[in-house]
Steps between C-alpha positions, in 0.01 A plus 500: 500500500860639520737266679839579590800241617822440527738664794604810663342836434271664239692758380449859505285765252413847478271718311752466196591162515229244524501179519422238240191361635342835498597623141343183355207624511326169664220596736593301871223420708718299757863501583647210622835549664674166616732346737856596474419896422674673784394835402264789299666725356439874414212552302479165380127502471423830537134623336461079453145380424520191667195469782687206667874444623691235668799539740738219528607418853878553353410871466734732744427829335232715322648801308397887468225501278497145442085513461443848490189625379405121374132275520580262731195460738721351802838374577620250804846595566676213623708430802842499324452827367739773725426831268228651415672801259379833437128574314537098411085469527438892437199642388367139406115604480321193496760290738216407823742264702882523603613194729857603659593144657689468779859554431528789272670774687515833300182681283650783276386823475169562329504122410127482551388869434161597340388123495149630525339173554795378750239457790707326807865422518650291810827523561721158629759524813794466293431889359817771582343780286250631315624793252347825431131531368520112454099503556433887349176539359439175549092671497280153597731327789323447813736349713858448576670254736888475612515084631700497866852496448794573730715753255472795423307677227590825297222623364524814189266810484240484399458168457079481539471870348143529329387191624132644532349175647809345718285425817681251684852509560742258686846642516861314576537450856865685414490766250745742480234787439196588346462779313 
């Protein structure tokens, strides 16, 4: 288990720079992220091993990439959290459940693309948009659902594209289009 505290934001990475955690070498099965994190930043666990991670309700923000391409078998993002970035669950093959909890507002683009095992996602009331080929290739969902809500929803391209098995569909009662 991997537990981070203290205050404010997990910094930032990228391909080059990596951060400590990672370069240790230690194999993470769980990541424990606690109270008083405000926010994920870029790349921070990208590729991770960990199966399991915890969200603090202090968390405002996930970054681009922040779990990109990592194990995590499902993630409950909680009600404090605003941002969803860009690709910040992409291509995370084995990830079966994503819980977006009432209050989170924006879902970057791609941030859930080719999640083959993704099989349902339900949006909450509180969403404003949903970015660009945020579900792409998302191959085994069966079902999408937009909650009621009284604003308005902007909704990318090809947001469902290659979902082979999407079969039931509730959209916003207020979306700006649908392409």
């Amino acid at each position: 288990t991997f537990t981070i505290s203290g205050s404010g934001n997990i910094g930032d990475y990228d391909y080059n720079n990596r951060p400590s955690w990672e370069t240790a070498g230690t194999q993470i099965n769980t990541i424990v992220i606690e109270n008083g994190i405000t926010g994920i930043g870029n790349y921070a666990f990208d590729k991770s091993t960990a199966t399991s991670v915890h969200l603090p309700a202090s968390l405002t923000a996930i970054g681009p990439s922040a779990f990109r391409e990592s194990k995590i078998l499902s993630v409950t993002i909680p009600s404090s959290v605003r941002t969803i970035g860009a690709d910040a669950f992409r291509a995370c093959q084995d990830l079966v459940s994503a819980t977006v909890s009432e209050g989170v507002q924006t879902i970057g683009e791609r941030a859930f693309e080719s999640c083959n095992t993704l099989r349902y996602i339900d949006f909450p009331s509180t969403i404003t948009s949903v970015g660009a080929g945020a579900f792409m290739q998302c191959q085994q969902m069966t079902r999408v659902r937009f909650m009621p809500g009284s604003g308005e929803v902007a909704i990318g391209d090809d947001v469902f594209k290659q979902c082979w098995r999407l079969t039931d569909v509730t959209l916003p009662e207020k979306a700006d289009c649908i392409s």
